[in-house]
DRENTORKOL-3810 file (N, C-alpha, C; in nm, 4 decimals):
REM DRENTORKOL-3810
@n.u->4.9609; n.v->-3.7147; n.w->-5.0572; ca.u->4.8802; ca.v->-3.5978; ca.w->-5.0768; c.u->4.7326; c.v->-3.6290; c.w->-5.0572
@n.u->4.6730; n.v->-3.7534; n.w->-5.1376; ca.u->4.5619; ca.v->-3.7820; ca.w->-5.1054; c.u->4.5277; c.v->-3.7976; c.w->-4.9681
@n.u->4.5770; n.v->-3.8619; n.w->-4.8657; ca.u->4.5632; ca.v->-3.8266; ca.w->-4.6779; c.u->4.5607; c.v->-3.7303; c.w->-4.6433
@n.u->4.6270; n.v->-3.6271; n.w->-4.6932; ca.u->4.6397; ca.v->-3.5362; ca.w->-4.6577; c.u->4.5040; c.v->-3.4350; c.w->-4.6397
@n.u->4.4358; n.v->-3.4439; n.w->-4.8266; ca.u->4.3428; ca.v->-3.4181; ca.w->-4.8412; c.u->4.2042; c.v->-3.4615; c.w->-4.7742
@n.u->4.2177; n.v->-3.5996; n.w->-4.7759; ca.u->4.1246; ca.v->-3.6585; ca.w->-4.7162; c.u->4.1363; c.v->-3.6579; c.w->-4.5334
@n.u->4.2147; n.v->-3.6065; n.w->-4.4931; ca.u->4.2498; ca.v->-3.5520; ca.w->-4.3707; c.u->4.1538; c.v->-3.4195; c.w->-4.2921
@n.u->4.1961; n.v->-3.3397; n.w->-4.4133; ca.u->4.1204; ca.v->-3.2255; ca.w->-4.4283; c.u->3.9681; c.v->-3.2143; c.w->-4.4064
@n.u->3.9283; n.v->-3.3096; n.w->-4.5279; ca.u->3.7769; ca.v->-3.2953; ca.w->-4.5342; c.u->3.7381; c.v->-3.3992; c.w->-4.4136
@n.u->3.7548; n.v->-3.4501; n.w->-4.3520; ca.u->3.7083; ca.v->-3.5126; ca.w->-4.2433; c.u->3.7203; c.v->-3.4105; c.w->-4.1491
@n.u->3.7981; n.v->-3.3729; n.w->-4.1053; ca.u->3.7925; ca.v->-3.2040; ca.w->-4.0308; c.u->3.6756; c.v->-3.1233; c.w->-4.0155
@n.u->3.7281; n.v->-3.1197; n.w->-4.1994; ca.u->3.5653; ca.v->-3.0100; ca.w->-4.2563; c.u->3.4351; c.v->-3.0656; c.w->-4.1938
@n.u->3.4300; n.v->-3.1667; n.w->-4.2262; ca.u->3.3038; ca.v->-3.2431; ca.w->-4.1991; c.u->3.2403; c.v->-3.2745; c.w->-4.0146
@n.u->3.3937; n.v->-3.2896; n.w->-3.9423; ca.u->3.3912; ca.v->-3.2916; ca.w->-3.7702; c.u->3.3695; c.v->-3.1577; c.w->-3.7491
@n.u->3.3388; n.v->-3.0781; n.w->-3.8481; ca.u->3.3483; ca.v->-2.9414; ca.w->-3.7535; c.u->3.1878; c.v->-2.9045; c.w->-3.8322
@n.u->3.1887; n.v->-2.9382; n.w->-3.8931; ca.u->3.0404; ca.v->-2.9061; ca.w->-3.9993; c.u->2.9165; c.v->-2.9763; c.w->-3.8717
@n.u->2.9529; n.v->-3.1167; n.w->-3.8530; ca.u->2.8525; ca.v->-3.1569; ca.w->-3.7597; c.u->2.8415; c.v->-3.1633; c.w->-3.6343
@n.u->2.9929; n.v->-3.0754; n.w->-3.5838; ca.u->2.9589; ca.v->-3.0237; ca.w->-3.4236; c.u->2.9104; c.v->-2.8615; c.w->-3.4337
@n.u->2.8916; n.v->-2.7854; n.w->-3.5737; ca.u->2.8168; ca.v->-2.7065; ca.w->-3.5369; c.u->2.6677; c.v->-2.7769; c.w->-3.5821
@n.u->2.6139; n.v->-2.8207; n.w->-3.6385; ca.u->2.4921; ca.v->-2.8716; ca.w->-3.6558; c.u->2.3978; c.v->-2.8846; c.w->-3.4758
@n.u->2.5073; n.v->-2.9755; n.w->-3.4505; ca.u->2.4651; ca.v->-3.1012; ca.w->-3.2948; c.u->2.4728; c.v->-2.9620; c.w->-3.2090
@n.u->2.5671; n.v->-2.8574; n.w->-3.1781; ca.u->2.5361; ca.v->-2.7065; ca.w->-3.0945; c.u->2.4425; c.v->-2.6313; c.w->-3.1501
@n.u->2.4131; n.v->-2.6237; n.w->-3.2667; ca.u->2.3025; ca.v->-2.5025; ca.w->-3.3117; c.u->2.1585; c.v->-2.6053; c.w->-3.2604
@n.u->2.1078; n.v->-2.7523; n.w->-3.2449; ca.u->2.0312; ca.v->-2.8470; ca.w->-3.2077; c.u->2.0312; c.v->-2.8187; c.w->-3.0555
@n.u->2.1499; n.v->-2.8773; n.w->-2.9969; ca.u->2.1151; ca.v->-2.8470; ca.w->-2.8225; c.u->2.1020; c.v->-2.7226; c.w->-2.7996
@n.u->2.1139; n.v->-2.6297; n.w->-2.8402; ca.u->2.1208; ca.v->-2.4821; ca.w->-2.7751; c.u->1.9836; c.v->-2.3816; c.w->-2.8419
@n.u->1.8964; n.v->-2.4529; n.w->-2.9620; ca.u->1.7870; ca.v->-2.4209; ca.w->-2.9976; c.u->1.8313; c.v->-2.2877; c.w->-3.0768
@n.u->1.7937; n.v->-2.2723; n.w->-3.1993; ca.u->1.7792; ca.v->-2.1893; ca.w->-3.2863; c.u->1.6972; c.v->-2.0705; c.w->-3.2566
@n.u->1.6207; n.v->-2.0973; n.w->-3.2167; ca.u->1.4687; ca.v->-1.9925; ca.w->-3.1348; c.u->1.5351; c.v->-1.8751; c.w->-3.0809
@n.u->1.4376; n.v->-1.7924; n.w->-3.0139; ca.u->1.5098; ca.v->-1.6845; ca.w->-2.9317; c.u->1.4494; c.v->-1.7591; c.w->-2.7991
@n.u->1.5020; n.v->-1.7159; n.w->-2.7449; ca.u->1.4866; ca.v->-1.7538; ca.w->-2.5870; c.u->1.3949; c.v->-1.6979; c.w->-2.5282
@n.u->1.3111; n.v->-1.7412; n.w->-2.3908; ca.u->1.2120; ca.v->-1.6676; ca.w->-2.3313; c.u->1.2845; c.v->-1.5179; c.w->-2.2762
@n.u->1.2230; n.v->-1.4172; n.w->-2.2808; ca.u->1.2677; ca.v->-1.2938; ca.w->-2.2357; c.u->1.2659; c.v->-1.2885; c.w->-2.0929
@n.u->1.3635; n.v->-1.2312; n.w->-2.0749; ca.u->1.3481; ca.v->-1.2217; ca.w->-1.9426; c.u->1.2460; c.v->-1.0969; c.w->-1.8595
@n.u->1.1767; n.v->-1.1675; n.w->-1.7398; ca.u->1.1178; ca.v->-1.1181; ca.w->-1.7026; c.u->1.1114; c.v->-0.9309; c.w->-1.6760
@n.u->0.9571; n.v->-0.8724; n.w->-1.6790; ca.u->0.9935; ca.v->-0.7284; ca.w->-1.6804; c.u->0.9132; c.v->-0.6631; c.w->-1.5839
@n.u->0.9584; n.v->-0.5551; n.w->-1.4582; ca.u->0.8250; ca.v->-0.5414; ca.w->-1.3958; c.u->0.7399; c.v->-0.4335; c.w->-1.5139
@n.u->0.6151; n.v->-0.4329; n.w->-1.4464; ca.u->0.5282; ca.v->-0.3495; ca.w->-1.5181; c.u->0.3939; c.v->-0.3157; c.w->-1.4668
@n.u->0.3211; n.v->-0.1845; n.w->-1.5056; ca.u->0.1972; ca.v->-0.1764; ca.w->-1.4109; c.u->0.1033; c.v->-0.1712; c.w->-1.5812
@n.u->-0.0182; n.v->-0.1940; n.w->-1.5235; ca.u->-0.1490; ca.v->-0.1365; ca.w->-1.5887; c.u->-0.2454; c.v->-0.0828; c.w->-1.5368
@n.u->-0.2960; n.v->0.0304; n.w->-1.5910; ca.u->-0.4394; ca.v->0.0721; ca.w->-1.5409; c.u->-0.5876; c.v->0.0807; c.w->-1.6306
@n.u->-0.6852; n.v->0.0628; n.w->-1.5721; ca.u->-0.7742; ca.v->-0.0171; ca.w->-1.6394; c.u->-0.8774; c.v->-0.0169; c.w->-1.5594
@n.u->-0.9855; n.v->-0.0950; n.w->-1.5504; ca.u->-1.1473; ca.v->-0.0917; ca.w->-1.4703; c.u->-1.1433; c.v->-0.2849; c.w->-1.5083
@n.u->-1.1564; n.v->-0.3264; n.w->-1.3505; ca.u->-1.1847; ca.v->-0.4704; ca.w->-1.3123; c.u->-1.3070; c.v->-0.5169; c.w->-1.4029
@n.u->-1.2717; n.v->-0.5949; n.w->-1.4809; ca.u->-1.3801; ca.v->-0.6903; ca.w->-1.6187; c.u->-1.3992; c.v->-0.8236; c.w->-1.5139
@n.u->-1.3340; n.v->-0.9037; n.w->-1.4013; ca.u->-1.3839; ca.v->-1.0359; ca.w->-1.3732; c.u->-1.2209; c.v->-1.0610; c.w->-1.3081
@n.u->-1.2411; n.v->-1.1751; n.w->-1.1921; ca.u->-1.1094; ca.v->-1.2507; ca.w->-1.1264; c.u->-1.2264; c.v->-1.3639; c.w->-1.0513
@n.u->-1.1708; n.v->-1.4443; n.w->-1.0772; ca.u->-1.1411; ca.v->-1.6048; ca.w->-0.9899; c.u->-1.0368; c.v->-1.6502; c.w->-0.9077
@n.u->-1.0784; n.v->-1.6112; n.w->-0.7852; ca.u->-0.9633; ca.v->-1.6297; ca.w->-0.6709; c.u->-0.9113; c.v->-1.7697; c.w->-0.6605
@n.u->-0.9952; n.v->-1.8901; n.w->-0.7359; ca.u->-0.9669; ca.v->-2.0162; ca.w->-0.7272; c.u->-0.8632; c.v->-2.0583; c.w->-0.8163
@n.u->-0.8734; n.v->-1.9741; n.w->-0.9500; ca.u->-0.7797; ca.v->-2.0149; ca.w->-1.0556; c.u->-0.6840; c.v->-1.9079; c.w->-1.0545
@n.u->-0.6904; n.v->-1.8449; n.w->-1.0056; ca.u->-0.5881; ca.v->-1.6876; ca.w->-0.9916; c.u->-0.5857; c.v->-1.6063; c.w->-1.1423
@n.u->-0.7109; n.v->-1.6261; n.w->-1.1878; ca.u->-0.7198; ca.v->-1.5939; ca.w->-1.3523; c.u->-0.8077; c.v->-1.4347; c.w->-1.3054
@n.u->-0.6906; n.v->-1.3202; n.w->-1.3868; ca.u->-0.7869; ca.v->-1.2004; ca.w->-1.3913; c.u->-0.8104; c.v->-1.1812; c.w->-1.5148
@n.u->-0.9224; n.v->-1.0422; n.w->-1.5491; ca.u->-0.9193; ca.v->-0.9836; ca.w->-1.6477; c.u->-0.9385; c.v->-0.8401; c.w->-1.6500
@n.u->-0.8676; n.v->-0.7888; n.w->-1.6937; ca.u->-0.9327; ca.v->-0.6009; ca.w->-1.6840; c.u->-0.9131; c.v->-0.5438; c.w->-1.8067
@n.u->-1.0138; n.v->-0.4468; n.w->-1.8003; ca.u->-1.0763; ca.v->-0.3577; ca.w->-1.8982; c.u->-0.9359; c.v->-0.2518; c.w->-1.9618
@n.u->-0.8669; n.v->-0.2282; n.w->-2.0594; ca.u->-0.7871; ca.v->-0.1380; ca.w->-2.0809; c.u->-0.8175; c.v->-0.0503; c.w->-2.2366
@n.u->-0.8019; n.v->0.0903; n.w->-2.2394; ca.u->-0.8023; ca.v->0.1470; ca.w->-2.3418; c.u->-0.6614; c.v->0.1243; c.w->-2.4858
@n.u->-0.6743; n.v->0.0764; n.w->-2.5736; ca.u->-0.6397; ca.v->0.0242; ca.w->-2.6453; c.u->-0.6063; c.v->0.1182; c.w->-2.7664
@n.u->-0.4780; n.v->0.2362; n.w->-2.7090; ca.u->-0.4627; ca.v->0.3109; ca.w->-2.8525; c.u->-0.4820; c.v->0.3108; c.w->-2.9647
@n.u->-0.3932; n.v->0.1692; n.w->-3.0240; ca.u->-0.3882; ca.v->0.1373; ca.w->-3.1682; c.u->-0.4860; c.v->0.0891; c.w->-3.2235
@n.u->-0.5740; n.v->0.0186; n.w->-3.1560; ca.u->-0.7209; ca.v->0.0149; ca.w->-3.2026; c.u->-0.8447; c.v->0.1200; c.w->-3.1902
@n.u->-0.8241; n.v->0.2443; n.w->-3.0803; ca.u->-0.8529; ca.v->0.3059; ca.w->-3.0587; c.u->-1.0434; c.v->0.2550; c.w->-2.9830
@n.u->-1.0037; n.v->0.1347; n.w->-2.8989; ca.u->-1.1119; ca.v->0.0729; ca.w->-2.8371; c.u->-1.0751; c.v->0.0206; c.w->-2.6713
@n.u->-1.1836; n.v->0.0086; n.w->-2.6273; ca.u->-1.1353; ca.v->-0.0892; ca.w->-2.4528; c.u->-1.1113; c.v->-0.2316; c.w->-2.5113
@n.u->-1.0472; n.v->-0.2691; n.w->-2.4540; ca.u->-0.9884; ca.v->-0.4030; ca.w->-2.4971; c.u->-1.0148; c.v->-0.4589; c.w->-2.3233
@n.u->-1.0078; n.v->-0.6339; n.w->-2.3386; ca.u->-0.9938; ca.v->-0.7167; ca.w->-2.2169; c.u->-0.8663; c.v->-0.7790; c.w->-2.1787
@n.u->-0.7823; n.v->-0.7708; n.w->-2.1307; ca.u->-0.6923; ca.v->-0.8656; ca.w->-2.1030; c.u->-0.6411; c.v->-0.9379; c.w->-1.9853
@n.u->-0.5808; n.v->-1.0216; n.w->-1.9884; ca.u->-0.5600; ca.v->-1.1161; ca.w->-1.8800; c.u->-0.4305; c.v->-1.1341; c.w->-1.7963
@n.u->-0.4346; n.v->-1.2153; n.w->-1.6739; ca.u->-0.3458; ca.v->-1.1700; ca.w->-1.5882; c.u->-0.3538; c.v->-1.2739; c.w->-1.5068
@n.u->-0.2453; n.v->-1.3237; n.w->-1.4205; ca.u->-0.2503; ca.v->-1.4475; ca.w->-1.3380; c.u->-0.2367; c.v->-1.3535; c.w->-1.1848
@n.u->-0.3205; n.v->-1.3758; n.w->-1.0835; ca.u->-0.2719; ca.v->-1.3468; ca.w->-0.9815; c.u->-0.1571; c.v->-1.4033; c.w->-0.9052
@n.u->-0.0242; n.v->-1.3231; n.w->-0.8724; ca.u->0.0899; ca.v->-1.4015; ca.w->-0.8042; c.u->0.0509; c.v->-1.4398; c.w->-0.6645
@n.u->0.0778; n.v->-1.5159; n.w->-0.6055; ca.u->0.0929; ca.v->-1.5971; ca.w->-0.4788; c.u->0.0271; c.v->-1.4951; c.w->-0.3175
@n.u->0.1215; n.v->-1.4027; n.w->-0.3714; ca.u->0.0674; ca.v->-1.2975; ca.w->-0.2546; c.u->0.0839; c.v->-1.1490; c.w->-0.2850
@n.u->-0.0202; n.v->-1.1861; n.w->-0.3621; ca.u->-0.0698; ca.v->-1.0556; ca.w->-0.4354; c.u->-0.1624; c.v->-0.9443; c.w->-0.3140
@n.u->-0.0768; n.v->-0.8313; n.w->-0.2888; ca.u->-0.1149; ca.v->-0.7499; ca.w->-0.2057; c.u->-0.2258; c.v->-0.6086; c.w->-0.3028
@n.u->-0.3242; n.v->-0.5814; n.w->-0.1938; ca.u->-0.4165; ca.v->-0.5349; ca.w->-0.2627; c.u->-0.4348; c.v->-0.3820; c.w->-0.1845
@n.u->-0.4559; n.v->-0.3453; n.w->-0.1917; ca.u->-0.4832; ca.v->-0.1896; ca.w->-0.1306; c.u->-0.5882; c.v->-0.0656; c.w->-0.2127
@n.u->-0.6838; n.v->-0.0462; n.w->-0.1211; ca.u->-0.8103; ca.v->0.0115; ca.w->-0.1675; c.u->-0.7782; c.v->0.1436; c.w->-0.0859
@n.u->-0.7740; n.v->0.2457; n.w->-0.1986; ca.u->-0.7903; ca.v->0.4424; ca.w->-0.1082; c.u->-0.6861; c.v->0.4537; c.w->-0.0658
@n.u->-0.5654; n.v->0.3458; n.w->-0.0485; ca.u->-0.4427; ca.v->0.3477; ca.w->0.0353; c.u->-0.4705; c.v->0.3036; c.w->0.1686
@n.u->-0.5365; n.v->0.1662; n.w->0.2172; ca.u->-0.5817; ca.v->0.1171; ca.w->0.3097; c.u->-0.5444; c.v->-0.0330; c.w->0.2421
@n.u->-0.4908; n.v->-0.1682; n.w->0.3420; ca.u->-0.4853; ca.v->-0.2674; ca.w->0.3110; c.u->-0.5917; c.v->-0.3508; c.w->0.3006
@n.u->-0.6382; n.v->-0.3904; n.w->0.2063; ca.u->-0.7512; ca.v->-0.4714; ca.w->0.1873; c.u->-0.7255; c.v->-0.6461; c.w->0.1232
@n.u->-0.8472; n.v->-0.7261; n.w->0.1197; ca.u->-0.8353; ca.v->-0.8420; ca.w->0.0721; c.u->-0.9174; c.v->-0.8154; c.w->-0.0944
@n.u->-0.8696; n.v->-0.9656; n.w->-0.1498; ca.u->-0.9133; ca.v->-0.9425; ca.w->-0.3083; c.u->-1.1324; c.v->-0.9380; c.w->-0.3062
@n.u->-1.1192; n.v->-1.0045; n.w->-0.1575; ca.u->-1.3160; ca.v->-1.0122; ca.w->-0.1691; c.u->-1.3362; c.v->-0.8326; c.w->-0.1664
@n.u->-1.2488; n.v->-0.7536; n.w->-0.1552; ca.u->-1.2829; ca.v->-0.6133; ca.w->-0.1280; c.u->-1.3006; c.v->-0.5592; c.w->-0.2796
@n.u->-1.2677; n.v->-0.5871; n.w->-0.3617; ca.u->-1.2640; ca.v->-0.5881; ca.w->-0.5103; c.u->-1.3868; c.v->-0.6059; c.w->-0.5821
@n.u->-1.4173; n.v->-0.4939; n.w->-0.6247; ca.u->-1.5472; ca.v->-0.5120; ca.w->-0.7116; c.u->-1.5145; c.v->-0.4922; c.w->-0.9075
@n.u->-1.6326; n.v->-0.5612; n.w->-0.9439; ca.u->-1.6462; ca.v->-0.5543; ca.w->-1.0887; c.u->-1.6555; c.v->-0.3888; c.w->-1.1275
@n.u->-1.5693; n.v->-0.3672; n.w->-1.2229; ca.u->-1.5808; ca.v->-0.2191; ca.w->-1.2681; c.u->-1.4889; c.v->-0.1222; c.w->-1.1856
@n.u->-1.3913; n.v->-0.1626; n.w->-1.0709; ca.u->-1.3530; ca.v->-0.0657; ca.w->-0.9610; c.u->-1.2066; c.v->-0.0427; c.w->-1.0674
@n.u->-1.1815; n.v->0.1305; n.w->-1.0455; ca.u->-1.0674; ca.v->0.1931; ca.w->-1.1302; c.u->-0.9692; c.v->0.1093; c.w->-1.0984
@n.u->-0.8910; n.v->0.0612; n.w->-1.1632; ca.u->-0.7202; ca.v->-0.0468; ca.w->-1.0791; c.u->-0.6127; c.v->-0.0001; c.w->-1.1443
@n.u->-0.5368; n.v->-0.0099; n.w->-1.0726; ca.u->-0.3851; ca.v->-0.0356; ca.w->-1.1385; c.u->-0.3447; c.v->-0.1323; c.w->-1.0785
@n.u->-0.2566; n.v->-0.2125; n.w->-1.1679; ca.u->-0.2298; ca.v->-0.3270; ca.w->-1.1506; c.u->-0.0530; c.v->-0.3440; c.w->-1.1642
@n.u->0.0315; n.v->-0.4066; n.w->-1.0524; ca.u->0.1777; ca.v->-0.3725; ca.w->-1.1243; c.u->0.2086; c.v->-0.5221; c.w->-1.0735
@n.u->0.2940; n.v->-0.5900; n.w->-1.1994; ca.u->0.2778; ca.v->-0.7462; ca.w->-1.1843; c.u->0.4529; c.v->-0.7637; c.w->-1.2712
@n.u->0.4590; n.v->-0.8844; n.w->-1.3125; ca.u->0.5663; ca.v->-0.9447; ca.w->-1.4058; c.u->0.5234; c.v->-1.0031; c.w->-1.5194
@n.u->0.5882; n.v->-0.9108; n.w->-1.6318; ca.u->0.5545; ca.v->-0.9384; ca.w->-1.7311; c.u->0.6628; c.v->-1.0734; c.w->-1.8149
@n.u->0.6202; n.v->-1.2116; n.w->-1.7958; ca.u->0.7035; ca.v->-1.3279; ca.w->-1.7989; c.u->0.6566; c.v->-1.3991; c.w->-1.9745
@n.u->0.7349; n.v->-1.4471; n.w->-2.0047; ca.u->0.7367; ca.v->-1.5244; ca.w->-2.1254; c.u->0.7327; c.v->-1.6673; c.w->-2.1444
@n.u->0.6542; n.v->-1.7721; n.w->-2.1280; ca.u->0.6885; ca.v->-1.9022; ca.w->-2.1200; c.u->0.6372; c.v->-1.9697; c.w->-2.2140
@n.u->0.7197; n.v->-2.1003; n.w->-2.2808; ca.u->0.6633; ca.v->-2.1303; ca.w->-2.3809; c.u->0.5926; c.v->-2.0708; c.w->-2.4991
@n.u->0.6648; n.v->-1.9538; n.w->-2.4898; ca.u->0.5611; ca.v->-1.8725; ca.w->-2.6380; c.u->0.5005; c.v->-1.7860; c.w->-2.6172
@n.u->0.4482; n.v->-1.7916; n.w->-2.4841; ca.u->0.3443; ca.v->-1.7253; ca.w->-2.4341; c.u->0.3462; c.v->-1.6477; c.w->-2.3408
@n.u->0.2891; n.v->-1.5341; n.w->-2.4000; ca.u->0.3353; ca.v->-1.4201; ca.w->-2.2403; c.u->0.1923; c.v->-1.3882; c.w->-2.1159
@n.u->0.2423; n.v->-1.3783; n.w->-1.9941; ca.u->0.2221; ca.v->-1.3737; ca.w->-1.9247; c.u->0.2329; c.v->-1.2677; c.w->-1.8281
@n.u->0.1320; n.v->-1.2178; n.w->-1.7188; ca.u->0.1273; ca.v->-1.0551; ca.w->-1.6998; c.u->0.1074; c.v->-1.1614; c.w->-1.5187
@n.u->0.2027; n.v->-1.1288; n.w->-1.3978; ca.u->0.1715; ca.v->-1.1919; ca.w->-1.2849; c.u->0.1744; c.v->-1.1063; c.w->-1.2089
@n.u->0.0187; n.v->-1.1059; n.w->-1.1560; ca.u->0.0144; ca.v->-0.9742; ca.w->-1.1166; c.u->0.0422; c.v->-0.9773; c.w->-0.9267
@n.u->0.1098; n.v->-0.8749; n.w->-0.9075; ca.u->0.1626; ca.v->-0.8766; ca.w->-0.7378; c.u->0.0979; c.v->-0.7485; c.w->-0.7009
@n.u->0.0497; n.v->-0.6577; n.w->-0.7299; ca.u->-0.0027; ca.v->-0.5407; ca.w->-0.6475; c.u->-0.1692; c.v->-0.4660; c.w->-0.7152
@n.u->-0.2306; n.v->-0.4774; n.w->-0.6138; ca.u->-0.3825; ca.v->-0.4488; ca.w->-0.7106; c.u->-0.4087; c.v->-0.3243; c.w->-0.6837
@n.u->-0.3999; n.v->-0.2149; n.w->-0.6757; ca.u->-0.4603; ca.v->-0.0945; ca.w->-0.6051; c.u->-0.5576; c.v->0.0016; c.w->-0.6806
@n.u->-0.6835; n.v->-0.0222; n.w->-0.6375; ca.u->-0.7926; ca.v->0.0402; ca.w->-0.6364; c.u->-0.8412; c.v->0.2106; c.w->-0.6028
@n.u->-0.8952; n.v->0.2875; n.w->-0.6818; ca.u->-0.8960; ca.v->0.3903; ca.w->-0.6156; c.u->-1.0746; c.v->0.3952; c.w->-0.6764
@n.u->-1.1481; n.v->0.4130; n.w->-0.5070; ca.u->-1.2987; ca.v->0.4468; ca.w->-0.5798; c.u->-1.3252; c.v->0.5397; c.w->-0.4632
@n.u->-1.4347; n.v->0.6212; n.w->-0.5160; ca.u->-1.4652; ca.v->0.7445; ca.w->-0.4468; c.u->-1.4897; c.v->0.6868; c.w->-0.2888
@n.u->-1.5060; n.v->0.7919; n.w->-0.2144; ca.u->-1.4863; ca.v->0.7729; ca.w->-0.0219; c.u->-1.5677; c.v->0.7566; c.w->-0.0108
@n.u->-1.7541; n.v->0.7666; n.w->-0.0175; ca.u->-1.8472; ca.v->0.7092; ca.w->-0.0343; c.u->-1.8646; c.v->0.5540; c.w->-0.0220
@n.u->-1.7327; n.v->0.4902; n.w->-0.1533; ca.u->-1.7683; ca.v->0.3333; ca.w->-0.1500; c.u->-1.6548; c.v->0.2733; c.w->-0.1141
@n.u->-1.6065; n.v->0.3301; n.w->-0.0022; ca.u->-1.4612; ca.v->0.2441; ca.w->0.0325; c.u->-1.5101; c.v->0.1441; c.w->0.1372
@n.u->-1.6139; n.v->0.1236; n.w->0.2071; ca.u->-1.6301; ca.v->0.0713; ca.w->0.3245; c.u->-1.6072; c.v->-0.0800; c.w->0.2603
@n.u->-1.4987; n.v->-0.1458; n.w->0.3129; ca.u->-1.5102; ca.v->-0.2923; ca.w->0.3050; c.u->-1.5623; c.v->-0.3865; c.w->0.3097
@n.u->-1.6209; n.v->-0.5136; n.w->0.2540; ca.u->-1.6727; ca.v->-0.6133; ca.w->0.2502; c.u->-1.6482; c.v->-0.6721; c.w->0.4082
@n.u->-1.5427; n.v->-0.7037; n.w->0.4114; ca.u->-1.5203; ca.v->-0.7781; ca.w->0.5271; c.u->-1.5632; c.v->-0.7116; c.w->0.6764
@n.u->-1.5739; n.v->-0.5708; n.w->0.6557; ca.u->-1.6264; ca.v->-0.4478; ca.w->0.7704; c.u->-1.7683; c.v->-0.5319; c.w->0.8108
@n.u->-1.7884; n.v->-0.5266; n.w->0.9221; ca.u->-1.9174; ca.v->-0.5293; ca.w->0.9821; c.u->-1.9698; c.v->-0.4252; c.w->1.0916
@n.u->-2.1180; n.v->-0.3625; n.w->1.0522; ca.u->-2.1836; ca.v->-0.3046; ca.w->1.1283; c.u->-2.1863; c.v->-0.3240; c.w->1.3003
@n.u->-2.1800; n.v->-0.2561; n.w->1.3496; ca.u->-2.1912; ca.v->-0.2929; ca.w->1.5096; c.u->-2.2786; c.v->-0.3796; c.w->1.5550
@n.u->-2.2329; n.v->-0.4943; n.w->1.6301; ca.u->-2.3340; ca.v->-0.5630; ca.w->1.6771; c.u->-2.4589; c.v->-0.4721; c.w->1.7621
@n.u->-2.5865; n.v->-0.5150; n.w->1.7495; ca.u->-2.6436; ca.v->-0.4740; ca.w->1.8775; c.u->-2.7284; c.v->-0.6189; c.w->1.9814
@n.u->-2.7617; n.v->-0.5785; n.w->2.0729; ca.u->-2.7715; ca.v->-0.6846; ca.w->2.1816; c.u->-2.9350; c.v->-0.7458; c.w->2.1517
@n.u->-2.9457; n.v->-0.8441; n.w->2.2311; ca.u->-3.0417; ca.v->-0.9212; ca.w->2.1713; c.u->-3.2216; c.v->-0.8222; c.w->2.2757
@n.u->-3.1935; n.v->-0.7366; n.w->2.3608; ca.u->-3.3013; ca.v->-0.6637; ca.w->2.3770; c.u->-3.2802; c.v->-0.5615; c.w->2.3462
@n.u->-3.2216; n.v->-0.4730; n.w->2.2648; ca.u->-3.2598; ca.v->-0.3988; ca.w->2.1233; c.u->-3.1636; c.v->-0.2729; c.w->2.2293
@n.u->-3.1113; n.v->-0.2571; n.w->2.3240; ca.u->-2.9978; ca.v->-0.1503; ca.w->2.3867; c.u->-2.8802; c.v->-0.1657; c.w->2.3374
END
């Protein structure tokens, strides 16, 4: 009877510390969420095309204030000004945006990657950066 018993609780105990060693490899935590698309709209606060780090201006219900927040530019982040294809140098500080990116979770930390920039500013100031004036010739015809 005593083997028997002592049979048992060794059981108890092989099964006590293979759930321990699975609840360990498989992490107790919740898991990163999976990714979500998503847009924002807002007025351009600052971007660094070098670090792909944005920031834009958004109205902030629950505080009932503009708030700043941040945003990674994705890889090939397409931009479009008035509904015309443009580059990110076409982008000015303060220009109305919506922004529609992936909203990702890593390490703790969430993350907004943004893939589409589109700008809408009055027809007045659409003329592009990269646009250049007509050449004229070097005796003034």
């Amino acid at each position: 009877m005593k083997t028997t018993s002592r049979a048992a609780i060794r059981g108890l105990c092989l099964l006590a510390l293979a759930m321990v060693f699975s609840a360990l490899l498989t992490g107790c935590g919740k898991k990163d969420e999976e990714p979500k698309v998503g847009t924002r709209s807002g007025k351009v606060a600052s971007y660094d095309k070098a670090t792909g780090v944005v920031q834009m201006k958004v109205f902030d219900p629950d505080r009932k204030e503009e708030v700043t927040v941040p945003g990674i530019l994705g890889p090939q982040v397409e931009v479009i000004i008035n509904g015309a294809v443009a580059t990110l140098d076409d982008v000015r500080i303060d220009d109305k945006v919506k922004v529609t990116g992936t909203k990702v979770k890593e390490d703790g930390k969430r993350k907004f990657i943004v893939k589409k920039v589109e700008v809408e500013r009055p027809m007045a100031d659409t003329q592009p950066s990269s646009a250049s004036a007509p050449a004229s010739s070097a005796d003034g015809k």
